[in-house]
Structure formats: structure tokens, C-alpha cells
N, C-alpha and C positions, 0 to 999 in steps of 0.2 A: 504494500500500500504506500503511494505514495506522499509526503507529508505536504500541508497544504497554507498558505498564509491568506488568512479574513479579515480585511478591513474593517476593525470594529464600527458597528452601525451603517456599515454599508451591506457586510455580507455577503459579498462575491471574490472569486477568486480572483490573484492578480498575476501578473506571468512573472515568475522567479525560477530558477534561481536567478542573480545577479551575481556581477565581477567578483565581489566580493564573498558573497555565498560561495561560488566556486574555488575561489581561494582557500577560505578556510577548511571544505571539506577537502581540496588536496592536501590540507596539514594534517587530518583529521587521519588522511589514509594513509600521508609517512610516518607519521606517530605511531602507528599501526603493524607498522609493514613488518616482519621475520619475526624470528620468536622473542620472549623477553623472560624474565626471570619470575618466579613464583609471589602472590600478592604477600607474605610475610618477606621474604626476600627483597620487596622492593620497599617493606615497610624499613625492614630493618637498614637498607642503603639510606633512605632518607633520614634514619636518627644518627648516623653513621658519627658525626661526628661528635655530638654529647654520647655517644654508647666508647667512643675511644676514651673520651676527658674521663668517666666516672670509672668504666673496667680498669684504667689502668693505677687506680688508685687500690685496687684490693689483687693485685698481685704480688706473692712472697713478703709480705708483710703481718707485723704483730697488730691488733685494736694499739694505740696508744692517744695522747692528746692530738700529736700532730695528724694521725688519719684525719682525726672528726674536724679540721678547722679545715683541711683541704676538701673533705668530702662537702662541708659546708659554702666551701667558696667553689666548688664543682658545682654543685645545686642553685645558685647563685648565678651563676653564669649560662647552667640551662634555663632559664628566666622561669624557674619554679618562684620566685616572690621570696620575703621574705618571711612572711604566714607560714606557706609551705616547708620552707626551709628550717626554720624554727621547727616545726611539730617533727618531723621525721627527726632530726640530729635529735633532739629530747626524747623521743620514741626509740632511738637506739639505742641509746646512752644506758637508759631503761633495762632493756634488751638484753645489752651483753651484760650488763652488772647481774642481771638477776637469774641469767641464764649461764654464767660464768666462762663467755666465750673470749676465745684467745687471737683466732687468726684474723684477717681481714677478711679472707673467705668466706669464712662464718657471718661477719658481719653483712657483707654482700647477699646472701641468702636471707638474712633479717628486713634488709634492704628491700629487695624486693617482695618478699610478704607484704611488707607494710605499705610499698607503692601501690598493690593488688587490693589492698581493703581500701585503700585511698579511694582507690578509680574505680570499683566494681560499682558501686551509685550511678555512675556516669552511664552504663547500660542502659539501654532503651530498646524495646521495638516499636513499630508502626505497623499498625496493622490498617491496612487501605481500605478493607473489606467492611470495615464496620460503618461507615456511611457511603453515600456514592450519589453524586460525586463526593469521593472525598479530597476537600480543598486543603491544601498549604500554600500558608501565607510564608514568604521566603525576603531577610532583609539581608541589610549589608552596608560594608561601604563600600566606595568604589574603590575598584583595584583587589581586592579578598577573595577573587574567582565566582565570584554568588551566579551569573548567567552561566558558567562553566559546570559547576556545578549542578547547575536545574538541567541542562544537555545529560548530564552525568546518570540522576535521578529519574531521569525516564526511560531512561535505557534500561535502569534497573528497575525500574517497578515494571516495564514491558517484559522483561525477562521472568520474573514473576507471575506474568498470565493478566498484568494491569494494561486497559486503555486509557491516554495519557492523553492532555491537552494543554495547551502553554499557551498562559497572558500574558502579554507582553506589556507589563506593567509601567517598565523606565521610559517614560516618550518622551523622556527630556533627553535620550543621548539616540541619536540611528546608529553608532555602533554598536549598543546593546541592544538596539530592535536587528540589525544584522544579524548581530551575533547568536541570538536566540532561532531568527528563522536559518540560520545554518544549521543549530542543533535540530531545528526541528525538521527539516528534511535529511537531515543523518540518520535520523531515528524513526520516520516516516508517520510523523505525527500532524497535525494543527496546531498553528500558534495563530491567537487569535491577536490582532494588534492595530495599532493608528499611529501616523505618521507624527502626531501629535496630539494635545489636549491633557484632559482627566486622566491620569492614570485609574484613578477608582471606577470613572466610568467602563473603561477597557476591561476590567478585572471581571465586573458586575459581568458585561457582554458575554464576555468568557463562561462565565458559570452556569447563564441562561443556555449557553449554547451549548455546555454539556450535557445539562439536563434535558434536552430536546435529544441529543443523540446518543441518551446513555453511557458516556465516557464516566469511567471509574473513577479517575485520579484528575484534578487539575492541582496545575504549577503555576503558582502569580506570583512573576517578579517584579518587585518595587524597584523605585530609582534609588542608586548608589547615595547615601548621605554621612554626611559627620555627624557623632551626637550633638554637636554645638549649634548644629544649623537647626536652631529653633522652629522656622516655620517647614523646613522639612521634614522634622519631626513630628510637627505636627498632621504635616499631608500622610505622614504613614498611621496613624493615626485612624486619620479620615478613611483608608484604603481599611483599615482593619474596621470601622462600623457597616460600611456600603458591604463589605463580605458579610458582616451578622444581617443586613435586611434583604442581599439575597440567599439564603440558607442561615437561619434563626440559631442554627447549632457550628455553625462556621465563622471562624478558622477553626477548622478539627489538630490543626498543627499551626504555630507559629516559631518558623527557626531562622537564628542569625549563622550567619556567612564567616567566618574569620579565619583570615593570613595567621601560621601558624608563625611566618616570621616576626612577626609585631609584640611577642614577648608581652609584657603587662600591660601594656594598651590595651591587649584582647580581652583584659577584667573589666577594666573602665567601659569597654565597648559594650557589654553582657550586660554593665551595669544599666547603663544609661536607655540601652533597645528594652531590658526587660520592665524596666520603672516605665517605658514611654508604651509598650506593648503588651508584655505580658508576655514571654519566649516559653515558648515549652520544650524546646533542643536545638543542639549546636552543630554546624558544619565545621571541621576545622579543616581548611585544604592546605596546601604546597608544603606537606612533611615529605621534601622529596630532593634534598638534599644540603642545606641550608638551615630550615625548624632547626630548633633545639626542642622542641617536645613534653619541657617540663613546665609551661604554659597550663598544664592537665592538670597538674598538681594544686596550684593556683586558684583554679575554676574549681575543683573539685572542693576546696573552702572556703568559695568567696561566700555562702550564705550562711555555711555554719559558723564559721569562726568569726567569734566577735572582732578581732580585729579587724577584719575585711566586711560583715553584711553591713548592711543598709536598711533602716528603717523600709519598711515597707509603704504605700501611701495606703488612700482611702478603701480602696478596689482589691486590699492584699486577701487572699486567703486563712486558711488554716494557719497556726504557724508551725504545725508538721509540715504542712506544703512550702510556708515560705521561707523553711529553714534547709529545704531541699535542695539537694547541686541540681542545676538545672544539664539534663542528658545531653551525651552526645550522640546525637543522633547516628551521624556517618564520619570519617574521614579519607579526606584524598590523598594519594600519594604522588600524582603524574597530570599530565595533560592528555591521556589517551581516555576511550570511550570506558574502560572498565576499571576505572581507577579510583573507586571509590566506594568504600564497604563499610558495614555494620561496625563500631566502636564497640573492641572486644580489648575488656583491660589488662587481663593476662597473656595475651598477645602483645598488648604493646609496649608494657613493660620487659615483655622480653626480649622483643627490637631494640629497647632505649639497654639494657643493663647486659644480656649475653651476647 
């Protein structure tokens, strides 16, 4: 089937692909081309470098002061925060006194336990099936891969047995409406979109037009923002009500987009999309050679730990709910079509530390 691009509130098709279209799917299919290495394998290339800085601290060595002040400035420098860094080196300390361990080895093995119960919270599934359409609201800033990854996300809910349709929410940029109808004739889907205007109103168009043709899954990309750009924040906002009054129970998902290089920005940034939206999971892409990865660490205390949460506002839930690390949905490792899998924490810990 081929994928199709609908001028919101016109509703005809228009002739594409374009220069451009064709360009990126020939990226699409050298990215592609011969074999590549196993998705753990590509996991573990891209932590490559925090897995050298931390491994090579617990080889042929005794626990003493000077491990814990290097392991502590290793963790540091994997932009684990200093929240994070604090709980684990205290959580060792702990550990080997009470466990009476000697080598560094041992401590490494402790190590990783504890990064394991850190991130196993951060688990999530999406189950698509329980509404239909079922709508995700997808934000971001610009440059964090957020269009790349909606390409990414439909390939895998298609792959799944999901029919998939894409709004083209950003009408402030045409290379993110490009960009989206490149993925969407990669993938041989619908993107529904407009040259310009309402982003809200494109979304709405979108949603009616799945529910006329029975599509499972829609994908609404918003325009790329800073949290500081106040009335952009605000239009996302506006894009998250116009979704509740077409589907009373939608956004059945709301997730932000984050550069895995951006280090503790990507709290601030959690911070600032969840108080303005309400995030229910995280994308984190470009762990693919560059990331340092302990970012995770970080996120995974930003709600519990008093030093890092945030009052909630008027709208908070429970505060079992809003004491919750908000999941990670997925993570990317690459720019190819299938680079982009379920956040599994004992997998990825064992990228970052074996």
C-alpha cells in the first residue's frame, strides 16, 4: 500500500513524492543497505564510551576511598546529576561495609544491581489495542529527532499488526512536514497535513479521518519548542484540549522526544513539558555513539527525590502517581528504520557497565 499525503480540510490527494522526499528515502535505503550488528550490540556501541570511563575503574583493584571518589567523578561525567550520583556512591558504601566486600569487582556487581532497581520503574508498555484510534500526543524540541522518531514508531506498531496514520502537527517548519511525509511513504502510510495554519486544527482533521477509516494508531507531531517559549507552550497546550474534544478519552499517551546528548537539560526539559502537559513517557534517541546514558539515572529520581521533584500544580494527581518516574517508553540507537525498541533496564545497564 502505498502511503499517501491529505491536505488537511481539503482532503485530496496531492502528487509527491518530491526532490526532497526522494532524497531522504535514498538515505533511508543506504542507512539500510548490508548487514549490521545485533540491537544490544548497537546498544552497547553507542554507550561505548561511559561503559570504557566506568569498566575500567573496577579492574585488578581493592574497594578503597580513592575507587568511590573516581567512580563518583565517572558518574558525574556520565551526566547521571548529582541526585543520582549521591544515592548510588551512598548505596555502595552501604553495600560493601555491610556485605564485607573487598575487590572492585564485587563492587561493580553491586553497581549494577543497584542501577537495575534504579531503572526497572522506567518500564512501560503501550498497549495500542485498548482504544482505537488510539492517539499519541508526541512533543519535543527541535533538533531531539521527535519527526524521526514518529517515522521510527510506525514502522513498529505496523510491524505489530497496527494501522498507522500521521498528523502533521509542526506547520511552522516544511522541513518537518517533508520530513514526516518521507516517513510516511517509507512506511506506506497517511500523513495527514497543511502547508500551514492551526497545528490543533491538522491534529483534530487527523483523528476524524481515522475514525472514518478505522486506523488503529494515530501519530500527532507538534512543532519543535523551548520550554521558555511561553506562548508555544502554550499552543501545545491548546493541541492537547482540541485532542480531548475530538476523543473525550484522548491523548491515550503523551510523550516527550529527548537528545540523549543534552545531559541534564533533558530533566529540566521533562520538567517543564510535564508541569505544561502532563507526559506519560519518554523517547530518548541518538544513544549511538556520543550519549553518555546516565541521563536515566537522573530521570529515574527526578520525582522521587526531594532534591530534584517539583511541587506539582492544581491538575497533579495521586501523589503515588506524582511521585512516579515518568517511563521510558522507547529508545533509539541509529538513524535506520528499526532502531528503536522497548526501554528494557537490565539490558541497558548492561551496555553502559559490561
Amino acid at each position: 500500500m502505498e502511503g499517501k499525503l491529505i491536505e488537511s480540510r481539503r482532503h485530496h490527494s496531492v502528487i509527491f513524492p518530491t526532490t526532497l522526499t526522494l532524497f531522504m528515502l535514498g538515505l533511508f535505503k543506504r542507512s539500510e543497505a548490508g548487514s549490521k550488528p545485533g540491537w544490544l550490540e548497537r546498544l552497547k556501541g553507542g554507550l561505548a564510551n561511559t561503559r570504557s570511563q566506568l569498566g575500567g575503574l573496577f579492574v585488578g583493584r581493592r574497594i578503597d576511598g580513592a575507587l568511590f571518589e573516581e567512580l563518583e567523578s565517572a558518574l558525574l561525567s556520565a551526566d547521571a546529576g548529582g541526585a543520582a550520583t549521591q544515592y548510588l556512591i551512598a548505596g555502595l558504601r552501604v553495600r560493601a561495609k555491610k556485605r564485607g566486600l573487598e575487590s572492585a569487582e564485587q563492587l561493580k556487581v553491586e553497581l549494577h544491581a543497584m542501577m537495575v532497581e534504579m531503572l526497572s520503574p522506567l518500564e512501560t508498555s503501550v498497549d495500542c489495542a485498548a482504544h482505537r484510534p488510539f492517539i499519541i500526543m508526541i512533543a519535543g524540541v527541535n533538533g531531539a529527532g521527535k519527526t524521526t522518531s514518529i517515522g521510527k514508531l510506525a514502522h513498529l506498531f505496523q510491524s505489530h499488526g497496527h494501522t498507522v496514520l500521521l498528523a502533521a502537527g509542526d506547520t511552522f517548519r516544511a522541513a518537518a512536514r517533508a520530513q514526516l511525509v518521507a516517513w510516511g511513504e517509507k512506511n506506506g502510510v497517511t500523513v495527514i497535513s497543511q502547508q500551514s495554519g492551526d497545528p490543533a486544527a491538522v491534529i483534530f482533521d487527523a483523528i476524524q479521518a481515522a475514525r472514518a477509516r478505522g486506523i488503529g494508531v494515530v501519530l500527532a507531531d507538534t512543532a519543535g519548542r523551548l520550554p521558555t517559549q511561553l506562548h508555544l507552550m502554550e499552543e501545545v497546550r491548546k493541541i492537547k484540549r482540541v485532542i480531548a474534544k475530538a476523543d473525550g478519552q484522548a491523548p491515550h499517551e503523551v510523550w516527550l522526544v529527548l537528545d540523549a546528548n543534552t545531559g541534564q537539560n533533558a530533566v529540566n526539559q521533562v520538567r517543564a513539558f510535564d508541569d505544561s502537559i502532563g507526559l506519560t513517557g519518554l523517547i530518548l534517541t541518538k544513544l549511538d555513539g556520543t550519549a553518555k546514558g546516565g541521563v536515566l539515572a537522573a530521570i529515574a529520581l527526578a520525582r522521587s527525590n526531594p532534591a530534584l521533584a517539583r511541587s506539582r500544580d492544581a491538575r497533579s494527581q495521586s501523589n503515588d502517581v506524582a511521585n512516579r518516574p515518568i517511563p521510558i517508553a522507547y529508545i533509539g540507537v541509529g538513524e535506520s528504520v528499526d532502531d528503536l525498541r522497548p526501554f528494557n533496564a537490565a539490558e541497558f545497564v548492561s551496555a553502559l557497565l559490561d
